[in-house]
C-alpha positions, 0 to 999 in steps of 0.5 A: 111064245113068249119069253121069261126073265129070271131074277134067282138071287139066292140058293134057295130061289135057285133051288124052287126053280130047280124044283119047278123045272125037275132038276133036282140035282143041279143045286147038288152039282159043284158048277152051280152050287152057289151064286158065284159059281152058277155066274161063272158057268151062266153059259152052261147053266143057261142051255140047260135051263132053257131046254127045260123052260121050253118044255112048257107054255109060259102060261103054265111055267109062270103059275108054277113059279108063282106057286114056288116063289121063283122070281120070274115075269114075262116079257110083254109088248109094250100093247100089252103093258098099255093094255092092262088094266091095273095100269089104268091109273098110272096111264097119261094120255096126250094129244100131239101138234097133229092132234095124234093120241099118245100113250104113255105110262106116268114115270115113278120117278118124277112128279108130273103136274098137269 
């Protein structure tokens, strides 16, 4: 199994996630018809979106968000970010002072000249 972060920032993300889910009526719902609201009853909301996601496989529930817009990413291990291969390029590998092969994911942030 493996675990989904959810990025809803407006009503409409909320509602294709709703639609995703099939929980048509809980955009309709007054505790979670705006993002202030749905912040102020996150715990309830949370509960029921949970038990829905956990209806599905990540695989699965991942592609239909994808296919709906909902801003959504699984969690992955650092093994797995290490190892796809669209971050080949952004990869920095380095030997320490006991001769041990570190890897690393060169930072956005700062310039590495090497």
């Amino acid at each position: 199994k493996k675990q989904i972060v959810l990025a809803i920032g407006n009503d409409k993300q909320f509602k294709q996630l709703c639609f995703v889910l099939k929980l048509a009526s809980l955009p309709k719902n007054e505790k979670f018809s705006s993002n202030t609201m749905r912040v102020k009853n996150r715990t309830a909301l949370f509960e029921i979106i949970k038990k829905e996601i956990k209806k599905h496989d990540s695989e699965s529930i991942m592609k239909q968000f994808i296919e709906k817009d909902v801003p959504a990413g699984k969690i992955k291990s650092v093994k797995e970010v290490l190892n796809n291969k669209q971050l080949n390029s952004m990869k920095l590998e380095e030997k320490d002072q006991f001769n041990e092969k570190s890897t690393r994911i060169k930072s956005a942030i700062f310039n590495i000249n090497t």
